[in-house]
N, C-alpha and C positions, 0 to 999 in steps of 0.2 A: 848275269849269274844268279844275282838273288832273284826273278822271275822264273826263270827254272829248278830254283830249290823250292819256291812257292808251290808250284806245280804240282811236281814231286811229293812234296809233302802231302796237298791237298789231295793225289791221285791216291796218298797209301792209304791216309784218312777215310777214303771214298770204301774202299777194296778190304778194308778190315771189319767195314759199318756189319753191326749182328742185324741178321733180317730179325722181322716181327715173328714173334714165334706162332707157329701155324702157315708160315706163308713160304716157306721154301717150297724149288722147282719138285719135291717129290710130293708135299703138301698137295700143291694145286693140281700134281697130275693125278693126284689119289681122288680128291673129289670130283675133278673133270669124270674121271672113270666112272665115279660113282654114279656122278648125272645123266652120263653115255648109256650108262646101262639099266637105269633108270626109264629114261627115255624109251631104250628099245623094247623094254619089257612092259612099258603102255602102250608102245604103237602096235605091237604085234597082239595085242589081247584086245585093243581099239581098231578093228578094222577101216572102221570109217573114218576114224581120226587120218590113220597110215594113208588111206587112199587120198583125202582131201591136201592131205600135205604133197604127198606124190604128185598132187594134180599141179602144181605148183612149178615144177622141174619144165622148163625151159618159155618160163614167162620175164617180163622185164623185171629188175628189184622195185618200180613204182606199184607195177600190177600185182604180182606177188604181195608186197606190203598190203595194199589194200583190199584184197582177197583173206588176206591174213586177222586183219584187223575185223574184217564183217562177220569174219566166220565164227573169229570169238566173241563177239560182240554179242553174236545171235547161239553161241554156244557154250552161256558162264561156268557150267561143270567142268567144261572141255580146259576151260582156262585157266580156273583154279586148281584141277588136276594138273597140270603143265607146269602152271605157277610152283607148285608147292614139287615136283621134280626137282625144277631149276633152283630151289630156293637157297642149297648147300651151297651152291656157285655163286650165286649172287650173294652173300655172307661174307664168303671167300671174299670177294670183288670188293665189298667195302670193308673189310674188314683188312685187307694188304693193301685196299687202295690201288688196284691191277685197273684198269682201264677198260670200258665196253664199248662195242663199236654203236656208233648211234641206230646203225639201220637195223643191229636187232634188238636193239635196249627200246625203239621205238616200235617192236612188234608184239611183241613178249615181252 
């Protein structure tokens, strides 16, 4: 009995916790929006950016990654533009502590 009052307790504890302020589900969807549309509105004004990245769609994720990797390597505007898109998101990210997946944290 008293392990399931622990529980209990510990679940209500859990479900009452105040998020970080900036970091609620509308928060994150506001700036994901932001950087989506961010994004669309440099690839369509960067044709070559759009096409290189297109070129991409239906290769392996090792090939793609390193495709990805040469192309900013050999293209720093391309990436610091990019960089500085994603930057809201990535703030986000450490600043709620939200989690990235490695295969694009290691691309961009």
């Amino acid at each position: 009995m008293l392990v399931t009052g622990g529980v209990l307790l510990g679940a209500t504890g859990t479900a009452s916790a105040e998020p970080i302020p900036g970091c609620t589900a509308g928060d994150v969807t506001a700036v994901a929006t932001g950087v989506s549309a961010g994004m669309t509105t440099y690839l369509f004004t960067h044709p070559d950016v759009n096409d290189f990245l297109t070129s991409l769609q239906g290769l392996s994720k090792s090939d793609a990654k390193q495709k990805t990797k040469d192309y900013l390597a050999a293209n720093p505007q391309v990436r610091d533009e990019l960089n500085a898109i994603r930057q809201p998101g990535v703030d986000l990210r450490n600043r709620c502590n939200i989690p990235l997946k490695a295969e694009i944290a290691s691309v961009i």
